[in-house]
C-alpha positions as CSV (number, residue, x, y, z in Angstrom):
1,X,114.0,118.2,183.7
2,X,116.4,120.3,181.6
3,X,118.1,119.0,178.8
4,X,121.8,120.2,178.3
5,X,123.1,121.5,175.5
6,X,125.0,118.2,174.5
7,X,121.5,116.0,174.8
8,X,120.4,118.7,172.3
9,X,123.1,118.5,170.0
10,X,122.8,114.1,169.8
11,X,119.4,114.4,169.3
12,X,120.0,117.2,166.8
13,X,122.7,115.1,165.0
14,X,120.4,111.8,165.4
15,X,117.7,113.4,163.6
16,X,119.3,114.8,160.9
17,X,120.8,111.2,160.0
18,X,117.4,109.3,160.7
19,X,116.5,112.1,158.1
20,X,119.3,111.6,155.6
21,X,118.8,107.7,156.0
22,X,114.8,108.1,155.1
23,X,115.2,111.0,152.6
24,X,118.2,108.7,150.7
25,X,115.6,105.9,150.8
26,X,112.5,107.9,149.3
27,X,115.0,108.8,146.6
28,X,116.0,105.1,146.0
29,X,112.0,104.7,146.2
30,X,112.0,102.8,149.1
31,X,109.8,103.4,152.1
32,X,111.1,102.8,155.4
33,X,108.1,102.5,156.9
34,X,106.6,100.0,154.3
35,X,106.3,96.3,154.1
36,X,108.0,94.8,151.1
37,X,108.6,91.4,150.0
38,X,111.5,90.6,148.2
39,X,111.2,87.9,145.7
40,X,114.6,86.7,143.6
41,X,113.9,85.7,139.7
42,X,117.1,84.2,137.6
43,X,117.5,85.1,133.7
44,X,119.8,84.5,131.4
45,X,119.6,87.7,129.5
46,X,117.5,90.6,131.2
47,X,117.2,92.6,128.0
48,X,118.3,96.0,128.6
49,X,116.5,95.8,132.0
50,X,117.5,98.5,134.1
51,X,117.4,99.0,138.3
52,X,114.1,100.4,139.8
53,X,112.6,99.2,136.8
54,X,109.0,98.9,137.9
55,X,106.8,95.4,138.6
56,X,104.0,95.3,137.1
57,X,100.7,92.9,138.1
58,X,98.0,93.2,135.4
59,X,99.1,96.8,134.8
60,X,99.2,97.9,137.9
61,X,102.8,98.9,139.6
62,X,103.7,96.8,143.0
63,X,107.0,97.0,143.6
64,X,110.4,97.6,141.3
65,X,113.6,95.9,140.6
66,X,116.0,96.4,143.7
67,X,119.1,95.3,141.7
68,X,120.6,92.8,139.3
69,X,123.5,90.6,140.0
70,X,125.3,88.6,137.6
71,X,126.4,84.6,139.0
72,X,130.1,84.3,138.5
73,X,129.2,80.2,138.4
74,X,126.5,80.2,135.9
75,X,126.7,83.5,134.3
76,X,123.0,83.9,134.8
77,X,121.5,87.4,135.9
78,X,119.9,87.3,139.4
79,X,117.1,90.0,139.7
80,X,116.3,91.2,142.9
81,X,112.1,92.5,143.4
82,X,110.6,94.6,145.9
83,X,106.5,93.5,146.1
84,X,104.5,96.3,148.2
85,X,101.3,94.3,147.8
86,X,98.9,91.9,149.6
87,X,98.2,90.5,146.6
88,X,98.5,86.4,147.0
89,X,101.4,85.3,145.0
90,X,101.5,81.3,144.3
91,X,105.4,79.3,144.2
92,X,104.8,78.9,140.6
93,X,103.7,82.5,139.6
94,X,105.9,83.8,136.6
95,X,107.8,87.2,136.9
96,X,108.5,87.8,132.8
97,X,110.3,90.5,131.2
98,X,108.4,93.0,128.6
99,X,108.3,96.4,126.9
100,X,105.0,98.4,127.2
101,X,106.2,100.3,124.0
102,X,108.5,101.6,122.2
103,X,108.9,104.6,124.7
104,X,109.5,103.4,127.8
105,X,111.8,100.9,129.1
106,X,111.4,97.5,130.2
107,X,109.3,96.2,132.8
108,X,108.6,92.7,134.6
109,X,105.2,91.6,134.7
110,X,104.0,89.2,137.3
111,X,102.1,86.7,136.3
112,X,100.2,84.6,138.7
113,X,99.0,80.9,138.8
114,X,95.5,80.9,140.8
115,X,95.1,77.1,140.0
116,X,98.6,76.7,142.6
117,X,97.2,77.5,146.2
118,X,100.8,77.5,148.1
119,X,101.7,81.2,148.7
120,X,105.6,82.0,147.8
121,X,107.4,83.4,150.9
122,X,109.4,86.2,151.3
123,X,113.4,85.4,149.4
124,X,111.6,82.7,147.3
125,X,112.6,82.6,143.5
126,X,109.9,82.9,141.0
127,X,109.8,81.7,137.2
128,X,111.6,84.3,135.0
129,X,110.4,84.6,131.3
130,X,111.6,86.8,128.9
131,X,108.5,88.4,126.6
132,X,109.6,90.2,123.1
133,X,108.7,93.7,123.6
134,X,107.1,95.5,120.1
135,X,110.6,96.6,118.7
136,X,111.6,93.2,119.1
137,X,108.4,91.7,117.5
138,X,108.5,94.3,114.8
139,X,112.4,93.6,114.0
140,X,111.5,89.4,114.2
141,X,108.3,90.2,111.1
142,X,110.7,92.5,109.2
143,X,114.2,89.8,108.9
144,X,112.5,87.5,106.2
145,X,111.2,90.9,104.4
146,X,114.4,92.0,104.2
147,X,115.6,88.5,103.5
148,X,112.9,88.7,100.8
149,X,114.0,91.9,99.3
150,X,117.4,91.1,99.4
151,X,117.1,87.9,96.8
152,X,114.3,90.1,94.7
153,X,116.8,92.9,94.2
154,X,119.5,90.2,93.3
155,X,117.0,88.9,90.9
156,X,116.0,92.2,89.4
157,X,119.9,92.8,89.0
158,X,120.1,89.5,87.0
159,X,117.3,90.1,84.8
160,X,118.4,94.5,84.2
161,X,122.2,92.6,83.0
162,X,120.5,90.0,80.8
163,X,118.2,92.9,79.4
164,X,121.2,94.8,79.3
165,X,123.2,92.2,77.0
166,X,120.4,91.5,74.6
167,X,119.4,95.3,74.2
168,X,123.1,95.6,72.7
169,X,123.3,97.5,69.4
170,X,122.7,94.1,67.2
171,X,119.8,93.3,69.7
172,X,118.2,96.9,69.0
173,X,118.4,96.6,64.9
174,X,117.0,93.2,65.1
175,X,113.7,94.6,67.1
176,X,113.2,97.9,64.7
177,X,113.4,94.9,62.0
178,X,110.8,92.5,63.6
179,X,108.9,96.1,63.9
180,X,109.2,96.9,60.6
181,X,108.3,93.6,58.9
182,X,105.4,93.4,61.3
183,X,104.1,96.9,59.7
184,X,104.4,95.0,56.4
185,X,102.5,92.0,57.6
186,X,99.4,94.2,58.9
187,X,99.6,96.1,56.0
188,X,99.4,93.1,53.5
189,X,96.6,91.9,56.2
190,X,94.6,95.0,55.5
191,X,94.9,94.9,51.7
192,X,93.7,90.8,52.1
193,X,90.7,92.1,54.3
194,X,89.9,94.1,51.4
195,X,90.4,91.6,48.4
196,X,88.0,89.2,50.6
197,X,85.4,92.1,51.1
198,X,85.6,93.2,47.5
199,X,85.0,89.4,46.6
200,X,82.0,88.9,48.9
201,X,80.9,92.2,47.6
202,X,81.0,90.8,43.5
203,X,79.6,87.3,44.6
204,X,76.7,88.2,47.0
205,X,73.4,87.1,44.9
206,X,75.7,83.2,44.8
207,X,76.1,83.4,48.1
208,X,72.2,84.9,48.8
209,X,71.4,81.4,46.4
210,X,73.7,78.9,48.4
211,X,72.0,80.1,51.8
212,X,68.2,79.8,50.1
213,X,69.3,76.2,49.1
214,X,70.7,75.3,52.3
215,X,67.8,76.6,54.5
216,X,65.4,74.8,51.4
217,X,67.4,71.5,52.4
218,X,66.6,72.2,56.0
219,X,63.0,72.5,55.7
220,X,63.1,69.3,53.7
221,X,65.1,67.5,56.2
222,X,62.4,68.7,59.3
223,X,59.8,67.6,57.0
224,X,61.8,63.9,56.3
225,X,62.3,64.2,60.5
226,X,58.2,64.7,60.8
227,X,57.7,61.7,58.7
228,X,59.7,59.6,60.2
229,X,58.3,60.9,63.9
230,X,54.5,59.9,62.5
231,X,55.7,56.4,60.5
232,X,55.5,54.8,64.6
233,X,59.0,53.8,64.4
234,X,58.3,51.9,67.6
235,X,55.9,49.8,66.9
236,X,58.0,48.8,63.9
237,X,60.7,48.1,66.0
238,X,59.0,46.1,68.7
239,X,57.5,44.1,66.1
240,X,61.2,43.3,64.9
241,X,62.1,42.5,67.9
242,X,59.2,39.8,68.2
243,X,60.3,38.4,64.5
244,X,63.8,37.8,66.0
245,X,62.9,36.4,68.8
246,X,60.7,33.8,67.2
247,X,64.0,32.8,64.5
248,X,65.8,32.4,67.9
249,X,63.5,30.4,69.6
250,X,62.8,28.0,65.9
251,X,67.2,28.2,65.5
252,X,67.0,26.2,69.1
253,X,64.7,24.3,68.1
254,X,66.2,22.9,65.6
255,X,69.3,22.6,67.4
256,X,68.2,21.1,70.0
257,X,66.5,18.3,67.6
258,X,62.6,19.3,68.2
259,X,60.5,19.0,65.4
260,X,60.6,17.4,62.2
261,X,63.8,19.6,60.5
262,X,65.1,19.4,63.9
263,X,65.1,15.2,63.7
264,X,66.6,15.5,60.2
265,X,69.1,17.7,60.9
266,X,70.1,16.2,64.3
267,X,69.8,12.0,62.8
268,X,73.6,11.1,61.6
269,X,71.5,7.2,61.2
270,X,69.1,9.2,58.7
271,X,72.0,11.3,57.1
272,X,74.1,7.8,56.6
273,X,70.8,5.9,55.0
274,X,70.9,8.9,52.6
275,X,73.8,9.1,51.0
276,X,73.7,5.2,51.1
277,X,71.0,5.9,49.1
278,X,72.6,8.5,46.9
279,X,75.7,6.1,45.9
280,X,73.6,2.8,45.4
281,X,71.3,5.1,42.9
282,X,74.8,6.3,40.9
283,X,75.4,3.2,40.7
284,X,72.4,2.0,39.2
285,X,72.2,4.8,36.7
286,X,75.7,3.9,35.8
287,X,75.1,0.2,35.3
288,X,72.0,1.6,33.3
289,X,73.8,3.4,31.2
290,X,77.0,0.9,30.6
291,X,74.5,-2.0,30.4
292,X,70.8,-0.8,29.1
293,X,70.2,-4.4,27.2
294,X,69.8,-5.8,31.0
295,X,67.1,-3.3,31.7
296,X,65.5,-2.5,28.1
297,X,65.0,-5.7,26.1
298,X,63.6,-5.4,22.8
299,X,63.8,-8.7,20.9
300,X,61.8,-9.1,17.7
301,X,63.2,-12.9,17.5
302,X,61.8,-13.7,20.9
303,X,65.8,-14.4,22.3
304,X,66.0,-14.6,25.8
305,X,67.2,-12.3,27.9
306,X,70.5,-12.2,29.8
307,X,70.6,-13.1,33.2
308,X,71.9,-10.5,35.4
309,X,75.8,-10.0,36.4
310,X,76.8,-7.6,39.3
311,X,79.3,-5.3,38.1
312,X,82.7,-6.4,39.9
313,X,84.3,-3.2,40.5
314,X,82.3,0.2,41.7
315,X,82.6,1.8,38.0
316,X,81.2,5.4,39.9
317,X,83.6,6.0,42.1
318,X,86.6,5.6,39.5
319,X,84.9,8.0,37.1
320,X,84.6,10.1,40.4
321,X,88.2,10.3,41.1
C-alpha cells in the first residue's frame, strides 16, 4: 500500500503536535505517560509558595504543586498536588508548608498518619499546615531582642541625660571638692597611723607587762578550772540533790499532819488550848502582881488570910489595848 502525499503530511502535522503537546508538558514537568494523583490541600496563607513548588515525603520529592487558586467565597488558597508515588497515603495525612533553608523556596511536606488505615483517593483534600521556615523562626527569637534593646537604649538615654544634668559645672566643682577633702582625710589618716605607731613604739615594755599579767591570770584560771574538775563536783551535787529531796519529803510530811510537828502544826483543838493557856496565865500573873497579899501571906500577928475574890473585869486585855 502507498501512502499519498496528504496521509504523509497529517501524520507529519499529527506528530509534530503530539510532540509540541509532550515536549510543553516535560517543560511544565509533567509526564504524559505517568500516573499522578492529584490531591487538593486548602490554606489560608501559602507563604510565598510558588507553582511547581516541589512535594516532599520525608525528604524525598513525589510530586509538585500543579497550581494555586484563591476561593472568591472564603478567600482561602486552594493548592493543587501532583503525587507520582505508590506510597500509601491515609484521609488524614497532613500536606504542611516549610522552608528547607534560607536558600531555597518553599516546599510542602507530606506528612503521613500510619495509625489511619483508609487510603485517600485521587481529588481527596488533605490537612494543610503551615510550618515556620528558619527565616521565620529566626525573625519570631529576634522581636523580643529587639523589643529588649529598644527599652535598654531608652534606659541608657535616661540615665546619659540624668548624668548629663548632674555633671553640670556646679556638679563638676563639688566632686574635685569631695576629691580634695578626701586627700585631706587620708592624709590626716596617715599622720594618725603614725601617732598610734609612735605610741605603741614609747609604750611597748607596758604593753609586754599587761600581756605577761594576763597570760599569768590565765594560767591561774586553768589551774582554778583543774581544781574544780578534781573537787567531784558531781558527787557534791548528787548529794544535794538527796538533801533536798529529804526537806521535801519531811515539808509534806508535816503538811500533811504525819508525825509529831506534823500533829502540832496541823491541831487548830491543840493551838486553841494554847493560847487558852497563854491568856489564863496573863491573867494570873496580873492578878499576882495587882494582888500579891492573896498569894504571899506573911502575918507575924497570926491574922487570917483573905478569902479569894475573882477579879470582875479582865484587867490584861485593857492594859493590852
Amino acid at each position: 500500500m502507498k501512502l499519498t502525499r496528504e496521509i504523509k503530511t497529517a501524520i507529519l502535522v499529527i506528530s509534530a503536535i503530539l510532540l509540541f503537546i509532550w515536549g510543553y508538558s516535560f517543560l511544565k514537568g509533567r509526564d504524559l505517560f505517568a500516573n499522578y494523583k492529584t490531591f487538593y490541600v486548602e490554606y489560608d496563607n501559602v507563604e510565598g509558595l510558588p507553582k511547581s513548588a516541589p512535594v516532599t515525603l520525608n525528604g524525598l520529592t513525589i510530586g509538585k504543586v500543579n497550581s494555586i487558586k484563591i476561593d472568591p467565597n472564603s478567600g482561602k488558597l486552594l493548592v493543587e498536588l501532583q503525587l507520582k508515588t505508590d506510597f500509601p497515603i491515609s484521609k488524614t495525612s497532613t500536606a504542611s508548608i516549610y522552608e528547607p533553608g534560607f536558600i531555597g523556596g518553599k516546599q510542602i511536606a507530606i506528612i503521613p498518619n500510619f495509625s489511619d488505615k483508609s487510603i485517600a483517593e485521587d481529588g481527596q483534600k488533605l490537612l494543610g499546615k503551615t510550618k515556620l521556615g528558619l527565616t521565620d523562626s529566626v525573625g519570631e527569637k529576634l522581636v523580643p531582642v529587639q523589643e529588649k534593646l529598644e527599652k535598654l537604649m531608652a534606659n541608657a538615654d535616661v540615665l546619659i541625660s540624668g548624668v548629663n544634668n548632674v555633671l553640670d559645672k556646679k556638679g563638676q566643682e563639688d566632686i574635685k571638692k569631695s576629691l580634695s577633702e578626701l586627700s585631706k582625710t587620708i592624709e590626716q589618716f596617715h599622720k594618725a597611723s603614725g601617732s598610734v605607731n609612735t605610741l605603741l613604739d614609747e609604750n611597748k615594755t607596758q604593753i609586754k607587762g599587761v600581756v605577761s599579767n594576763f597570760n599569768k591570770v590565765s594560767s591561774d584560771f586553768s589551774k582554778i578550772s583543774d581544781s574544780l574538775s578534781k573537787a567531784n563536783l558531781g558527787k557534791t551535787a548528787k548529794n544535794l540533790e538527796k538533801t533536798l529531796a529529804n526537806v521535801d519529803k519531811m515539808m509534806a510530811n508535816l503538811q500533811a499532819g504525819k508525825g509529831t510537828m506534823g500533829k502540832m502544826l496541823n491541831d487548830e483543838a491543840l493551838y486553841n488550848n494554847l493560847a487558852k493557856t497563854s491568856k489564863e496565865l496573863e491573867l494570873l500573873l496580873q492578878d499576882v502582881r495587882l494582888y500579891p497579899t492573896r498569894y504571899v501571906n506573911v502575918s507575924l500577928f497570926g491574922k487570917k488570910n483573905k478569902p479569894y475574890v475573882e477579879p470582875v473585869k479582865d484587867t490584861v486585855s485593857k492594859v493590852k489595848n
